[in-house]
KESE-541645 format. One record per residue: residue number from 1; residue in one letter; z, x, y of N, C-alpha, C in turn. Coordinates in Angstrom, 1 decimal, padded with zeros to 4 digits. Example, Ala and Ser with C-alpha at 12.3 -4.5 7.8 and 13.67 -1.06 7.14 Angstrom:
<pts>
seq->1 | type->a | nw->007.8 | nu->013.2 | nv->-005.7 | caw->007.8 | cau->012.3 | cav->-004.5 | cw->007.8 | cu->013.2 | cv->-003.3
seq->2 | type->s | nw->007.1 | nu->012.8 | nv->-002.2 | caw->007.1 | cau->013.7 | cav->-001.1 | cw->007.9 | cu->012.9 | cv->000.0
</pts>
This chain:
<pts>
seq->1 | type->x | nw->110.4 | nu->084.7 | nv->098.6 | caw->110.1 | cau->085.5 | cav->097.4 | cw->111.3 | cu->085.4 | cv->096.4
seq->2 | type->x | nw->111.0 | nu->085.7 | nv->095.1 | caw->112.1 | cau->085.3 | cav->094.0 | cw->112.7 | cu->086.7 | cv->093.4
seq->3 | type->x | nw->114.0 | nu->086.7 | nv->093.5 | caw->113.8 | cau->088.3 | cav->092.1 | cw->113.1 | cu->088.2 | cv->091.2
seq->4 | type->x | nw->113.0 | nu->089.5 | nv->090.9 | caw->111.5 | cau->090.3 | cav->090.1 | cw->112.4 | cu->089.8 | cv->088.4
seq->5 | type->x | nw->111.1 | nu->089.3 | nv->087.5 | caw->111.5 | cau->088.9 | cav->086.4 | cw->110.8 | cu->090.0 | cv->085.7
seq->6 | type->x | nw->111.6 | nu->090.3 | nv->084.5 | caw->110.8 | cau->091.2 | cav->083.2 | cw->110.2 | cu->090.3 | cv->082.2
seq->7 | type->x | nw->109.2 | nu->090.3 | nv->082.1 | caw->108.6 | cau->090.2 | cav->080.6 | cw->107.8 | cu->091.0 | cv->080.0
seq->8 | type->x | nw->107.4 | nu->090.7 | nv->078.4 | caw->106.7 | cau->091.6 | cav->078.0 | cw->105.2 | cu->091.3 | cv->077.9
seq->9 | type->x | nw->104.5 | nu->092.3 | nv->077.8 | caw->103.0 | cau->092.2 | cav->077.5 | cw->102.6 | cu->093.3 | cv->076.1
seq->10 | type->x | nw->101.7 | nu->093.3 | nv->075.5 | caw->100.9 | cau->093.5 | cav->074.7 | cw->099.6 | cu->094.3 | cv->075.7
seq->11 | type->x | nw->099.9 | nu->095.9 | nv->075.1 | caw->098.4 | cau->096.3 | cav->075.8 | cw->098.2 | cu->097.3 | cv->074.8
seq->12 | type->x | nw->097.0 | nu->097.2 | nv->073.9 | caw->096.2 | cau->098.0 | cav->073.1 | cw->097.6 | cu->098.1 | cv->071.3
seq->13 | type->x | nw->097.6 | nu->096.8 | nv->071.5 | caw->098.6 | cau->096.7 | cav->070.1 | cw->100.0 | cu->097.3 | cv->070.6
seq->14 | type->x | nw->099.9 | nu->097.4 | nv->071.5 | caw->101.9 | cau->098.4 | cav->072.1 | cw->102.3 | cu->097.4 | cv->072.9
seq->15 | type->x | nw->103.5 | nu->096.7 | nv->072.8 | caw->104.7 | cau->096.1 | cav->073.5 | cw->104.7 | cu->096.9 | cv->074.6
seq->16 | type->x | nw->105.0 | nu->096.2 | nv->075.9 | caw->105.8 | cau->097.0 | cav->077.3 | cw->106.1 | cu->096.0 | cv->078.1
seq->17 | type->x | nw->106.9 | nu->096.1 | nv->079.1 | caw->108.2 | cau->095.2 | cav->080.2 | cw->107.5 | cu->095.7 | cv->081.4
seq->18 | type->x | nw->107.2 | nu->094.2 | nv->082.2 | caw->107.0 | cau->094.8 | cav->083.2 | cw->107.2 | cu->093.6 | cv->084.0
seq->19 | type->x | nw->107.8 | nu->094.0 | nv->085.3 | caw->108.7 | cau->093.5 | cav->086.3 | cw->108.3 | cu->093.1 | cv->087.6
seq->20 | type->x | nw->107.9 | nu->091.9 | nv->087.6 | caw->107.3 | cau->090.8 | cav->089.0 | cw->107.7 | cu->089.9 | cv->089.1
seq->21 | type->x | nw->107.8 | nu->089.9 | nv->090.8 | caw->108.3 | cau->088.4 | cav->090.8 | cw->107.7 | cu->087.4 | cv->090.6
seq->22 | type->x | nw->108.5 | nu->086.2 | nv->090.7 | caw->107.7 | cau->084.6 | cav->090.1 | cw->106.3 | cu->084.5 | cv->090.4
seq->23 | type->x | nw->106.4 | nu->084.6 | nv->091.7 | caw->105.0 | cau->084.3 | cav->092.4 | cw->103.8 | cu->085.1 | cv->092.2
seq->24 | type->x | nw->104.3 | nu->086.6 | nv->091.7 | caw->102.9 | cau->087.7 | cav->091.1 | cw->102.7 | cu->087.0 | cv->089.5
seq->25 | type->x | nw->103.6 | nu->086.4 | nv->089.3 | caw->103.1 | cau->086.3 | cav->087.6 | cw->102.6 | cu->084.8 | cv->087.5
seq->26 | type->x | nw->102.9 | nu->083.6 | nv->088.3 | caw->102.4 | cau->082.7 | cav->088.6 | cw->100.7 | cu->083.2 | cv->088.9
seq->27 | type->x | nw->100.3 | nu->083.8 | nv->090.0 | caw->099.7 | cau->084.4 | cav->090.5 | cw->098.4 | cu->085.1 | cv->089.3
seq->28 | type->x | nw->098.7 | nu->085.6 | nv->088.7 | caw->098.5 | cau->086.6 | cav->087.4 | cw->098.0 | cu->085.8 | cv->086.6
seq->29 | type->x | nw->098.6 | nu->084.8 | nv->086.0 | caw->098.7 | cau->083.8 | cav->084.7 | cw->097.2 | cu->082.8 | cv->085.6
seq->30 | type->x | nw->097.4 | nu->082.8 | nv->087.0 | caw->096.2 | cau->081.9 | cav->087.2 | cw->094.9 | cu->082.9 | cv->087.5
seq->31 | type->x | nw->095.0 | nu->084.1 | nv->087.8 | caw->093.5 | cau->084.5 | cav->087.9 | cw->093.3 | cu->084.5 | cv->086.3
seq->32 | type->x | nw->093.9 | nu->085.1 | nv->085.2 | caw->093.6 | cau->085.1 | cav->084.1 | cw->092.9 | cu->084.0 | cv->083.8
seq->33 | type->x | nw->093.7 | nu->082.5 | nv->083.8 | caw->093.0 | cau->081.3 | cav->083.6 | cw->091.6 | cu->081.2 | cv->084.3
seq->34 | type->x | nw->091.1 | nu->081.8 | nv->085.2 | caw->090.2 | cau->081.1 | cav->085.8 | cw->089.0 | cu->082.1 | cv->085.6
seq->35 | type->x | nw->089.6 | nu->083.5 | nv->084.9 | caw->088.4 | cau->084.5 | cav->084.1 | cw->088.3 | cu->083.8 | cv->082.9
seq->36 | type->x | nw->089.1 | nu->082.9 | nv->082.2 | caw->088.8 | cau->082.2 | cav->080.6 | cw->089.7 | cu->084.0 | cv->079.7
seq->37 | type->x | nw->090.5 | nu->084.3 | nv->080.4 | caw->090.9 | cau->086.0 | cav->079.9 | cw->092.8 | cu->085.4 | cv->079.5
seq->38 | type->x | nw->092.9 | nu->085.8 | nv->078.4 | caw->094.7 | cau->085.8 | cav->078.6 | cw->095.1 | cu->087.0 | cv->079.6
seq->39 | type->x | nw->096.7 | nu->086.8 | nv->079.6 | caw->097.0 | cau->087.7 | cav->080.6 | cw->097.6 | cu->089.3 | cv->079.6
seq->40 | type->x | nw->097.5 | nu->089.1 | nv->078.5 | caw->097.5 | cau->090.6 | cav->077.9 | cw->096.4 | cu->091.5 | cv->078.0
seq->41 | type->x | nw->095.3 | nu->090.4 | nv->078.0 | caw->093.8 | cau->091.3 | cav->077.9 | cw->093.3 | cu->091.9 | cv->079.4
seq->42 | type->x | nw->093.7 | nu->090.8 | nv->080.5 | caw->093.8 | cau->091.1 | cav->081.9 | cw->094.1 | cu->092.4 | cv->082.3
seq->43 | type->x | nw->096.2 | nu->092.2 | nv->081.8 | caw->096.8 | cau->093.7 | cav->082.0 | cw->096.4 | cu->094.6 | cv->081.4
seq->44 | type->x | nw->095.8 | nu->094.7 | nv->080.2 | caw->095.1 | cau->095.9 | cav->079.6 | cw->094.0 | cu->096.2 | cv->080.0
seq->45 | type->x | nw->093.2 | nu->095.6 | nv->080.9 | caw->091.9 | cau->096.0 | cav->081.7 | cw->092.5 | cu->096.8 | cv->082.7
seq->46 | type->x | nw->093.6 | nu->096.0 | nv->083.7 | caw->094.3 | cau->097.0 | cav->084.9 | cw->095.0 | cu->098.0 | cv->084.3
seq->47 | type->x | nw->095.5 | nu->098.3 | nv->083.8 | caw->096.2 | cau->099.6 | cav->083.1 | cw->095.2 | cu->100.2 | cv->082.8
seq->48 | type->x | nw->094.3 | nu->100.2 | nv->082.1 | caw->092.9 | cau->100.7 | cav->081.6 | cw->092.6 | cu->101.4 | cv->083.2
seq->49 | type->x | nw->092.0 | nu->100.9 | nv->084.2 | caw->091.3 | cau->101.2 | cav->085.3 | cw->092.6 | cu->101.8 | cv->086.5
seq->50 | type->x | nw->093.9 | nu->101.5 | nv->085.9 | caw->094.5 | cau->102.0 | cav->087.1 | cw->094.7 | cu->103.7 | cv->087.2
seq->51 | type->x | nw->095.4 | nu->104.1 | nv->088.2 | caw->095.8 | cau->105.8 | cav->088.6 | cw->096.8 | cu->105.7 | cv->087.3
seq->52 | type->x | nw->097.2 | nu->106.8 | nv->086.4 | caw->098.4 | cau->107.0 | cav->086.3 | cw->099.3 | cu->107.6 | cv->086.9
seq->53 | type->x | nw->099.0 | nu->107.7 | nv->088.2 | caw->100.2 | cau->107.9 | cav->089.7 | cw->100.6 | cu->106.8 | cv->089.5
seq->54 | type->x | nw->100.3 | nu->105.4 | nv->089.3 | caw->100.1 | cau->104.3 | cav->090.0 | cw->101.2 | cu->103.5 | cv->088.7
seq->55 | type->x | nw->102.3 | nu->102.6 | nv->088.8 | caw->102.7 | cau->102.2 | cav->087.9 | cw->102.1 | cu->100.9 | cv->087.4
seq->56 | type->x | nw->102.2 | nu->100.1 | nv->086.3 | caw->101.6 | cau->098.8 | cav->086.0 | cw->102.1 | cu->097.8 | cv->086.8
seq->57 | type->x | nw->103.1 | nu->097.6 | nv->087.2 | caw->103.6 | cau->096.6 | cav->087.7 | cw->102.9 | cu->096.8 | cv->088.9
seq->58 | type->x | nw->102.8 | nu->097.5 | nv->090.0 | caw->102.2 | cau->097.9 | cav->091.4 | cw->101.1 | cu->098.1 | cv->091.2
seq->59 | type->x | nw->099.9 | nu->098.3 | nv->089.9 | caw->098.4 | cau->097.8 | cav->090.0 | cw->098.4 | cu->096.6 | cv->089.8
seq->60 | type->x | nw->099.2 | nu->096.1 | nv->088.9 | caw->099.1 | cau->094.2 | cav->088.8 | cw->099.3 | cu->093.9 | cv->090.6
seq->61 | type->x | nw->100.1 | nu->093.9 | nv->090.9 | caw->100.6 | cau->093.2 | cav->092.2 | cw->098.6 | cu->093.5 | cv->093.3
seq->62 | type->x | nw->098.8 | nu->094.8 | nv->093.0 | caw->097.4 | cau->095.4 | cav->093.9 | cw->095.8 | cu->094.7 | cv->093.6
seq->63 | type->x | nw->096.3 | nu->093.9 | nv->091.9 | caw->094.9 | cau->093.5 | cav->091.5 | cw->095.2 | cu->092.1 | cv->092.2
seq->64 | type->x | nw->096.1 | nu->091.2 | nv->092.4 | caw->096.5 | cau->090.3 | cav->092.6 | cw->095.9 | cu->089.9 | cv->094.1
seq->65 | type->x | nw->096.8 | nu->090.8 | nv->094.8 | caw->096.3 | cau->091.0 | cav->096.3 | cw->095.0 | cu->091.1 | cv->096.4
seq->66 | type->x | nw->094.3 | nu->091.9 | nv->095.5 | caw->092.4 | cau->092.3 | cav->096.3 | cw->091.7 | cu->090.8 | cv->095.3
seq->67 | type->x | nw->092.0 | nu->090.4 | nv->094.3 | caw->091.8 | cau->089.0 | cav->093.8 | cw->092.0 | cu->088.0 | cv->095.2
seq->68 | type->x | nw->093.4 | nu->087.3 | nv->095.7 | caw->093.2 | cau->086.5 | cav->097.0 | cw->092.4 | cu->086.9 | cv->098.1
seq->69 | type->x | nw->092.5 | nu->088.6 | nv->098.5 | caw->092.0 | cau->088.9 | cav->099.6 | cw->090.3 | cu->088.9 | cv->099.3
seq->70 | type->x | nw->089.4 | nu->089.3 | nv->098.2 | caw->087.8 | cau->088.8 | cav->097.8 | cw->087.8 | cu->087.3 | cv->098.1
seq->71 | type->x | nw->088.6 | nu->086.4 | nv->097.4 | caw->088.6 | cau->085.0 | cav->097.5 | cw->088.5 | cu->084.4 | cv->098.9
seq->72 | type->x | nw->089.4 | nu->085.0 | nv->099.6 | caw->089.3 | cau->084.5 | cav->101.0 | cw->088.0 | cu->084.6 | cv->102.3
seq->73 | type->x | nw->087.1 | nu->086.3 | nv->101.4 | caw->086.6 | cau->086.3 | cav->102.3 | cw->084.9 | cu->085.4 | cv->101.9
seq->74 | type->x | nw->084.9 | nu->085.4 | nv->100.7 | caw->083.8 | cau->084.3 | cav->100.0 | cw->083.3 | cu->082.8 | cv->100.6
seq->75 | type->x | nw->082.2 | nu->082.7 | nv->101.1 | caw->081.8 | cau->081.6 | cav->102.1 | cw->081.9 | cu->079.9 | cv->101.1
</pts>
């Protein structure tokens, strides 16, 4: 695993920083690609649907995770 990088996103016209490592945003950038979705509109769907217990960076990682783990279990 890599240290956690910041970049920014764009969610509902507002700038924000958020912090994963290589492999979540690698990760992220490709489910996006393969909805035909950028990854601002993505993160603004999970922000949209997540807890606000819940911080963005740790529902990205969580949507990531249940993305591989559906994939894996599909015949």
């Amino acid at each position: 695993m890599s240290r956690p990088v910041k970049r920014s996103l764009t969610l509902h016209q507002h700038r924000t920083s958020v912090t994963l490592e290589d492999e979540f945003w690698q990760a992220f950038r490709e489910i996006a690609e393969a909805q035909n979705k950028g990854i601002n509109q993505l993160a603004t769907e999970i922000d949209d649907a997540r807890d606000p217990e819940i911080g963005l960076a740790t529902a990205i990682r969580l949507s990531v995770l249940a993305h591989y783990r559906a994939a894996r279990k599909e015949p």
